[in-house]
N, C-alpha and C positions, 0 to 999 in steps of 0.2 A: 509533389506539393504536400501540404499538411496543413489541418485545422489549429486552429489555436482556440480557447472561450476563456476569455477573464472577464470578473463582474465587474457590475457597471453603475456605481452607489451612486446618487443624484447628485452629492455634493462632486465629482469628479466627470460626470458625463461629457460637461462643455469644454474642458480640458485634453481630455483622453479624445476628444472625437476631431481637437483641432490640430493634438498630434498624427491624427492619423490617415487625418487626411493631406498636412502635410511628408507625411512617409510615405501614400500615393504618389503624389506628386514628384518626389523625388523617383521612387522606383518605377516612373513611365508607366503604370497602368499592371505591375506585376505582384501589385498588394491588393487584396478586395477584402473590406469589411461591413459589418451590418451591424445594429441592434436588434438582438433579441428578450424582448423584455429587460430583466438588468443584469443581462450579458452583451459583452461584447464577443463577435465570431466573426474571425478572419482566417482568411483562406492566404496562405503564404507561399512564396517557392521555397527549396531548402536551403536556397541561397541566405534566405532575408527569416529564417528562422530566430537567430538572433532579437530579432524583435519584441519576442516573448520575454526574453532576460530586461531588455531595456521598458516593458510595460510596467513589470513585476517592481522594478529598485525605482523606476520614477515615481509610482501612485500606490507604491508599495501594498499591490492587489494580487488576488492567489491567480494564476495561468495553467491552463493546463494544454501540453500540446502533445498532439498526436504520432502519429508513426508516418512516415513517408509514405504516400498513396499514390495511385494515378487518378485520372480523370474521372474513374467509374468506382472510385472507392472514397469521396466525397460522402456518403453517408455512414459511412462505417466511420471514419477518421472523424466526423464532427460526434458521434458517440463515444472515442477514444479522449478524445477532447472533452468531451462533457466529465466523464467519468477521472482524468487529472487533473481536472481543476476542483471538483469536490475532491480529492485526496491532496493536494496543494490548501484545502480550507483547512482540512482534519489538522494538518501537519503545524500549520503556519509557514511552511514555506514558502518561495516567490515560485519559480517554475516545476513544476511534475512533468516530465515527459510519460507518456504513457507507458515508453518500453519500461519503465521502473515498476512499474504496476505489473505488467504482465511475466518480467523475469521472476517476481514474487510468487506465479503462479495460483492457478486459481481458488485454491483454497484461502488463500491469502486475502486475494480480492473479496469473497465472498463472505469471506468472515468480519471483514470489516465495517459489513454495511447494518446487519440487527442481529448477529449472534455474540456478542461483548457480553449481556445479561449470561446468557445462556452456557457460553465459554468460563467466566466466573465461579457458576455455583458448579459445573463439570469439575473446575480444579480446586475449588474449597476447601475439600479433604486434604490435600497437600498441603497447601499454602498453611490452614490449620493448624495441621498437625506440624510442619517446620516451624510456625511462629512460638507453638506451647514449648516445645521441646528440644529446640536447635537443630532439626535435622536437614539432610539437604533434598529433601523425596523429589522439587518439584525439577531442582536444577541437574537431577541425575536422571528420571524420567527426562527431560527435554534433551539432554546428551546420548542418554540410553536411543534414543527413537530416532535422532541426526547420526545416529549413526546405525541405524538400519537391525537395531536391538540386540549388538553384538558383543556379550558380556567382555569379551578382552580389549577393543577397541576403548568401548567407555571406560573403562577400568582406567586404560592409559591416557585418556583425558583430561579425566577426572582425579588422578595422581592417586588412586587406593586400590583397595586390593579386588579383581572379579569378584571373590565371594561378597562383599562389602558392596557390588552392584547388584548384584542378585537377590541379597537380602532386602536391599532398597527396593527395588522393581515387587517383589516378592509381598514387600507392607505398601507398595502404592498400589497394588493389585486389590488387595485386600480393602485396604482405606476410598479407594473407587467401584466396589465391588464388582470389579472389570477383570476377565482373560485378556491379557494383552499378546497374549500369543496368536489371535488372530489379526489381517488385516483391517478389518473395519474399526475393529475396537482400537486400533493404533492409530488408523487415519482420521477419528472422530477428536481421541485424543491431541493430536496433532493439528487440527481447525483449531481446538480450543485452545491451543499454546499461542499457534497465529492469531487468535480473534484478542489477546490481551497484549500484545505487544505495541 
């Protein structure tokens, strides 16, 4: 099975609650929904998952739906739920499955909820310094780091020369007054690439 929550604006409550109660009825007792406050949370099979697409384009509202659970993972799956339908709001899009959230991995998810300030002034210096000057620090730092800080790999990416990455990495060291030769310093960096995307 798997949770669904999409919200539940006043002007659409008596609408959405007469479709869905006719999609009970139709699926013989294998859809159950509730209101919670001004969400809607239904408990689906993964047969009838679709449902979620058909909420989203009729009342064109964010959905967010969970990962397949069994019986005794109803509380975890309605948090998986909660947690894609706020990133379905962020987005504008109509359905978030959650597996999209969590292939993103958790940096990703974490950064997205109050580190955006904070990830910001982290890369200021880059962004800065590429706006005054033409250079490309922030988009060769983000290449340099996907790929595991491996001066020739980036080079080949990025179509220029390894010294030419190294120089770069070398002044965004400098310009963040960061060692990025260690992990932390990379994986900090790396929140903050994820928290502005």
């Amino acid at each position: 099975m798997r949770i669904a929550v999409t919200d539940a604006p006043l002007t659409a409550v008596d609408r959405l609650t007469e479709l869905l109660e006719l999609r009970v009825e139709e699926r013989g007792g294998r859809l159950f929904f509730g209101r919670d406050d001004e969400q809607f949370v239904l408990v689906l099979e993964e047969a009838d998952s679709g449902l979620a697409d058909e909420l989203a384009a009729e009342f064109d509202l964010p959905v967010g739906l969970s990962d397949p659970v069994g019986t005794g993972g109803i509380a975890l799956a309605h948090e998986q739920a909660l947690r894609a339908v706020e990133r379905a709001r962020e987005s504008g899009s109509g359905v978030v499955h959650f597996d999209e959230i969590s292939r993103q991995g958790v940096l990703a998810f974490l950064a997205r909820t109050d580190a955006r300030a904070v990830a910001l002034a982290t890369l200021a210096p880059l962004t800065e310094h590429d706006a005054e000057s033409g250079t490309a620090l922030l988009t060769t730092t983000r290449t340099w780091l996907e790929h595991g800080g491996q001066f020739d790999a980036t080079a080949q990416a990025l179509g220029v020369h390894r010294h030419t990455v190294r120089s770069r990495i070398a002044l965004a060291e400098r310009l963040l007054g960061r060692d990025l030769s260690g992990f932390h310093a990379r994986a900090d960096l790396w929140a903050a690439l994820l928290a502005v995307d």
